[in-house]
C-alpha positions in Angstrom: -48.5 19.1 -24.2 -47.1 22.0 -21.9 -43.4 22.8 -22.1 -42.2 23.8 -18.6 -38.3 22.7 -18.4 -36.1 23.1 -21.5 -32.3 21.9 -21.2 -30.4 24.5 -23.3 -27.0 23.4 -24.0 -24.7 25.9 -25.7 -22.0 28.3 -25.5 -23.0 31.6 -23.6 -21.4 35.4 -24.0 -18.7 36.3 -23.1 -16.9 36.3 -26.1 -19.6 37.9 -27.7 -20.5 35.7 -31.0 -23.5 34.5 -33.2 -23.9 30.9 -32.0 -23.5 32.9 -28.1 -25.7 35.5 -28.9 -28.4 33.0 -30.3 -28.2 31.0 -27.4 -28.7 33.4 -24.7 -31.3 35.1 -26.7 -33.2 31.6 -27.3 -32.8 31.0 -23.3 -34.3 34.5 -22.7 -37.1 34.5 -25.2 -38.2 30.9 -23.8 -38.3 32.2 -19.8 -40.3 35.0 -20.9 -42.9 32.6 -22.8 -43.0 30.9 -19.1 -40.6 27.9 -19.8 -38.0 26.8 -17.3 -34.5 26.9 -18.7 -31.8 25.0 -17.1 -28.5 26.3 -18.7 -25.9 24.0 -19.6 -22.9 26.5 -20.8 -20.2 25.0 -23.4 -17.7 27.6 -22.9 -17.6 28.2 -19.4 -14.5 29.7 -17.7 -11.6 27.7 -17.1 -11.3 27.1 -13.1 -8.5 27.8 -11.5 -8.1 30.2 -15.1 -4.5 29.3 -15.6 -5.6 26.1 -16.4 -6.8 27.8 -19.5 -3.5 28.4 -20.7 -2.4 24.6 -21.0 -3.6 22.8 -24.2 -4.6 19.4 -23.4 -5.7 20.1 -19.9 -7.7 23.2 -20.3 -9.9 20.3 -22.3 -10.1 18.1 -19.3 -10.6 21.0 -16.8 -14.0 22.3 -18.9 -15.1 19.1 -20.5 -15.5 17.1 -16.6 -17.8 19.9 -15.0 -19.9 20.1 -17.9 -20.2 16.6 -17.9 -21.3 16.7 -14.7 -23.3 19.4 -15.2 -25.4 17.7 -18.6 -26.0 14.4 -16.1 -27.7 16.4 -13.1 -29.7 18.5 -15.8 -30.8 16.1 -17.8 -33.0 14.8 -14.6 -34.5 18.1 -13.9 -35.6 18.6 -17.7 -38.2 17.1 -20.2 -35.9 17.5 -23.1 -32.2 18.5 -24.4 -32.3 21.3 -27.0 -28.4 21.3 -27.8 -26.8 24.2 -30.4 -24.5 21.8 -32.2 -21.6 23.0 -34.5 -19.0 21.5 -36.4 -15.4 20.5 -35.7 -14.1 19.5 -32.2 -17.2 21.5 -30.8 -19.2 18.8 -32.4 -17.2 16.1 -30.3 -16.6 17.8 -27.3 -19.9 19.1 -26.4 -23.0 18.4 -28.6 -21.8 14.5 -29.1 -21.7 13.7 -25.4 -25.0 15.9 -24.6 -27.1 13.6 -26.8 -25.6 10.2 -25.4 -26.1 11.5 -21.5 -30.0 12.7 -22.7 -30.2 8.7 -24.1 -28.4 7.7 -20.9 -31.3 9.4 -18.7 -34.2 8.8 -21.2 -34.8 12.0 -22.2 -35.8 13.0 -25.7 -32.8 15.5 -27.9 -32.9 18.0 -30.3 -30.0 18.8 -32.2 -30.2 23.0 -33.5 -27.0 21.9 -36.4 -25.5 25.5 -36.9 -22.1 24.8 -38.7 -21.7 26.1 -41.8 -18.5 24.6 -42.6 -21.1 21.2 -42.3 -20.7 19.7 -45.6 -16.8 19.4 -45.1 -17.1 18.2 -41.4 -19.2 15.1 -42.2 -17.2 14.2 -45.1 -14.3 13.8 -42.5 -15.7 12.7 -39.7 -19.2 11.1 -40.6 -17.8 7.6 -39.4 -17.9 9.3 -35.5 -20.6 11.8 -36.6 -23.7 9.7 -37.4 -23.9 7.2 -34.6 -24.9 10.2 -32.6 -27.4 11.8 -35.3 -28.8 8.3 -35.4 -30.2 8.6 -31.6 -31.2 12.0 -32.0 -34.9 12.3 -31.8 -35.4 15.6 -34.6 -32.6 17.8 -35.9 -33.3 21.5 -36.2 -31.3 23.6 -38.9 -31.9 27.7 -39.4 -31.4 27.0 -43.4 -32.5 25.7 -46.3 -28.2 24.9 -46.9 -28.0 23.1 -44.4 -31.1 21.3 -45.0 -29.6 20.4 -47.7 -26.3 19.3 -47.1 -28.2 16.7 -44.1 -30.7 15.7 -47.3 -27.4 14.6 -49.4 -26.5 12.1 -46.1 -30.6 10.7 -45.5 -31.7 12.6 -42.6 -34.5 14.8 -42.8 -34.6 17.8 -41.1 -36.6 20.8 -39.7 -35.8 24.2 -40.4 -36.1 26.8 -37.6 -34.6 30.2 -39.0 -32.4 32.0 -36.4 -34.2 34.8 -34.6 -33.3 38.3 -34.4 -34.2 40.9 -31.7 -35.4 43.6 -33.9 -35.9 45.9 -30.4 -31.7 46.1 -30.2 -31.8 47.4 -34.0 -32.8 50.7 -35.4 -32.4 52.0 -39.0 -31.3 55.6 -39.6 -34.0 57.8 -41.2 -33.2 58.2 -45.2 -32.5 61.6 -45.0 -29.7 61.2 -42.2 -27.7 59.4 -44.8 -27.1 62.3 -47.3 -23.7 62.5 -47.9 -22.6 59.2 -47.3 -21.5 59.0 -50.9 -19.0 61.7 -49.7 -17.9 60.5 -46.2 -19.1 56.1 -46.6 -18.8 54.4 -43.6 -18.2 50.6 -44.2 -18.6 48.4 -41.8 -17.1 44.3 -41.3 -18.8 42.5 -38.3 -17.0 39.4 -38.6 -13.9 37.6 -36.2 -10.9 37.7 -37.7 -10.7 34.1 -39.0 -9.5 32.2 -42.1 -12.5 31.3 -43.0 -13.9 34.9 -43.0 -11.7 36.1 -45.4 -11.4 39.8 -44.0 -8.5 40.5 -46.5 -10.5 40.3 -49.4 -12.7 42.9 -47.5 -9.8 45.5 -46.5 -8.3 44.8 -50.7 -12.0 45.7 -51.6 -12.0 48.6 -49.4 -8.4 49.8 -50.7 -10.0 49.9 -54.4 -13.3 51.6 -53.4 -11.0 54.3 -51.1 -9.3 55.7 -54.5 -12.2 56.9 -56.2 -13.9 57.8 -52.2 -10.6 59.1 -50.4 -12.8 60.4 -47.0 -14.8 56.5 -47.2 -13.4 54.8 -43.8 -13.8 51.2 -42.6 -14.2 49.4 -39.4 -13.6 45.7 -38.5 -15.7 44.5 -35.3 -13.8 41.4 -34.1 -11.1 39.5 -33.0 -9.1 36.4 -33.9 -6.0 35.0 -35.0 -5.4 37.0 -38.1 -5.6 40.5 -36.8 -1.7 40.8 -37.1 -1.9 39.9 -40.9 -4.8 42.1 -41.8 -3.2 44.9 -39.6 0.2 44.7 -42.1 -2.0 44.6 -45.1 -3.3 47.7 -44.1 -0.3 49.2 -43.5 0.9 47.5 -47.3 -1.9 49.1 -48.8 -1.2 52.3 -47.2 -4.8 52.9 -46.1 -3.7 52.7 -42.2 -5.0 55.9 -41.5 -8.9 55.2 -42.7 -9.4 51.3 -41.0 -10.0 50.9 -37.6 -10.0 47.6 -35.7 -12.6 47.9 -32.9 -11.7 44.3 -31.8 -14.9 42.2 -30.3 -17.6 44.4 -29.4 -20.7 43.5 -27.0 -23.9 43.7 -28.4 -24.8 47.4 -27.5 -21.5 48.4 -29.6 -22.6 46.2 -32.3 -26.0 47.7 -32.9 -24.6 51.3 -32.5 -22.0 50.6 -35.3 -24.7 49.7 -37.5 -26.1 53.1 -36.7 -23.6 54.9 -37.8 -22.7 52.4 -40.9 -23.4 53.3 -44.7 -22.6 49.8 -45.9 -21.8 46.5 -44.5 -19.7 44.1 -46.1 -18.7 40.4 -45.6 -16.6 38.0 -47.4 -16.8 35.2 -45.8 -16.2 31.6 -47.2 -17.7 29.3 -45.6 -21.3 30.2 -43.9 -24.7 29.3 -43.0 -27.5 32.1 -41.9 -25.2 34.8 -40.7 -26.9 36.8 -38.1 -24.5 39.7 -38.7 -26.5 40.2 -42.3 -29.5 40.3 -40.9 -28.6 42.8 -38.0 -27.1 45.2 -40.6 -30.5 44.7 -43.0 -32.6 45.1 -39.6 -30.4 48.9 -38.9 -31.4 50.0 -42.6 -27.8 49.1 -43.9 -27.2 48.0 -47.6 -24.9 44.8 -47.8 -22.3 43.0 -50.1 -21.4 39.9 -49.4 -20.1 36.8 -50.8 -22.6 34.0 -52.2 -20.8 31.5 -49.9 -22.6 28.5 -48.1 -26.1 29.2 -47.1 -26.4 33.4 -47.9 -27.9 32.8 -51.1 -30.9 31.1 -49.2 -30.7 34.2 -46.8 -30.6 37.1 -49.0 -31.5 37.7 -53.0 -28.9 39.2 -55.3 -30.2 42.5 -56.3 -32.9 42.5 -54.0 -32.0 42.3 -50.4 -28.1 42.5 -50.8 -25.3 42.3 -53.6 -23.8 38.9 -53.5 -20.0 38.3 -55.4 -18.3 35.2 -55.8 -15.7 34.4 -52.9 -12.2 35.9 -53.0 -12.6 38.5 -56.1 -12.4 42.0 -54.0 -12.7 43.6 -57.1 -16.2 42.2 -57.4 -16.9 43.4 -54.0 -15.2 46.8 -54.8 -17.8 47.4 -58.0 -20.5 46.1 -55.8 -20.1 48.6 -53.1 -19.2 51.2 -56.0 -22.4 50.6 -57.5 -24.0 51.1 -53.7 -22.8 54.5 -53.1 -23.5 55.9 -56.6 -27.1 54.9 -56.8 -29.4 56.3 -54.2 -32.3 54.6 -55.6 -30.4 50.9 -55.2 -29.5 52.2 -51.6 -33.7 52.5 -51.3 -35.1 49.3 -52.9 -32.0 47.7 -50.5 -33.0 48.5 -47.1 -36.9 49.0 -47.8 -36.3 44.9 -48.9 -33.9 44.5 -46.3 -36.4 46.2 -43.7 -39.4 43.9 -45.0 -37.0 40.6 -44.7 -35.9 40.9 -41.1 -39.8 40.5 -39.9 -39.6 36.8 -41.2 -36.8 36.1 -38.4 -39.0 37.6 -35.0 -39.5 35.8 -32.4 -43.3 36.3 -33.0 -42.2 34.3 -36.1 -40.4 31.5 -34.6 -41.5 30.6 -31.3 -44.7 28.6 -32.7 -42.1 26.8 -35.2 -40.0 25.9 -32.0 -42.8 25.0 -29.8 -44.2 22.5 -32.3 -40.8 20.9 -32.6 -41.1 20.9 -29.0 -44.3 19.5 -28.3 -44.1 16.7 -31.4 -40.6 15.2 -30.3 -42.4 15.2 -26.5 -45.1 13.8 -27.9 -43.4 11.1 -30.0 -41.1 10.4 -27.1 -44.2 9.6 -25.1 
């Protein structure tokens, strides 16, 4: 069966973000393979904007036009492919995107991306399932969160998230000699709870004693960039952290470039694209064995994984980085070799299948 007209519900960059950056990507890569993609945008600006500014109503100013906006889609389109997450994104957006698609008789896919999954259906399941229950094939990009939707009954596909490997490019070996002198260490992640940046910047603290010149940049923005900036300042290593806040995508891939290690400490998590776009620039990472990373990357073989909150872990595990050359090797030569399983050469015959058999079923 052909695929012609795709409704692809999600949020869109601006802000800059993985489930944004997916989603545009996904759109992109579908119009090029000749598919019609009729945009249904999550996050879109707030109209007039200083409604944005007023909780309660800012809900009611965005949640109406997109409404709107899913009804008139869903009759121009053969199916909904929704990027679902967790939390009040779950009920705001992907929730009302399925019932509208049953409303107009159109077939749904749900792409689950939440990592903080397991915790969200324990406390909201009661709402949650009635909607899972008239979606016609979930889509996940892990093997975690395959299983955390095989603990609740639901079967699952998994469609791995897809990275550009055009917007990446890993430094030639010999342009990182020296790095043991000068390490450039690099955190791509928002400044949120839940990433846990202050285990990073305590890690980098230890690791800066015995590599005084090593320096360390945090890519994002977020509710904790006041806290993390007076840690700094506490651990008196103000003068070798920079906050880049959030950075488009062409920033993001030149920090890689110019990045000796990447490191992320995140605790809660699913497939984070940011590991695979530091693996895809040649960069060694660390990162914490939360959530779905262990099904992403192998300890000792694509990346160094520590247990969560332990920054002297992560301090010995970037140590043992920048003193061993030959680690650094096996790291991004496996790191190199890993990213080709996430191309959209890769994927798009997964995706098309899901395509075609929920089509075909709905039929």
């Amino acid at each position: 069966m052909q695929i012609t007209r795709i409704g692809l519900v999600g949020p869109l960059p601006p802000p800059y973000g993985g489930m944004a950056n997916q989603t545009r990507q996904l759109g992109n890569l579908l119009e090029q393979e000749g598919v019609h993609v009729e945009w249904v945008q999550t996050n879109a600006a707030y109209r007039p904007a200083w409604t944005g500014k007023i909780k309660g109503l800012r809900a009611v100013v965005r949640l109406l036009p997109y409404l709107f906006r899913l009804w008139c889609s869903a009759g121009k389109v053969q199916l909904f492919h929704i990027m679902a997450n967790s939390g009040w994104a779950w009920h705001l957006y992907a929730a009302p995107a399925i019932w509208i698609a049953r409303l107009r008789k159109i077939p749904v896919i749900v792409n689950y991306r939440g990592g903080e999954a397991e915790a969200f259906f324990r406390e909201s399941w009661f709402w949650v399932r009635p909607s899972l229950d008239i979606t016609d094939m979930i889509i996940v990009p892990s093997g975690f969160l395959e299983a955390v939707f095989g603990q609740r009954g639901y079967t699952v596909t998994i469609v791995p998230n897809i990275i550009d490997l055009s917007r990446f490019a890993a430094r030639a070996p010999e342009d990182r000699r020296g790095c043991n002198d000068f390490p450039h260490i690099v955190v791509t992640r928002n400044l949120e709870a839940i990433y846990d940046n202050a285990t990073a910047i305590r890690a980098f603290a230890s690791v800066k004693e015995n590599y005084p010149n090593a320096r360390l940049t945090v890519a994002g923005a977020g509710p904790e960039k006041t806290m993390l900036e007076n840690l700094v300042s506490e651990l008196r290593v103000q003068d070798a952290v920079r906050f880049a806040g959030r950075i488009d995508n062409d920033a993001v891939a030149a920090l890689y470039r110019s990045a000796d290690l990447m490191i992320n400490a995140s605790l809660v998590d699913n497939m984070p694209i940011s590991i695979l776009e530091a693996l895809a620039s040649g960069v060694p990472v660390v990162s914490t064995d939360a959530g779905g990373i262990p099904y992403l990357v192998e300890h000792d073989k694509t990346a160094l994984l520590v247990p969560k909150k332990d920054p002297a872990a992560m301090a010995d595990a970037i140590a043992r980085i920048l003193n061993n050359q030959t680690l650094i090797k096996n790291l991004r030569e496996q790191g190199l070799r890993l990213v080709q399983k996430f191309t959209w050469l890769v994927i798009k015959n997964q995706l098309l299948s899901v395509y075609r058999q929920v089509l075909q079923k709905s039929r």
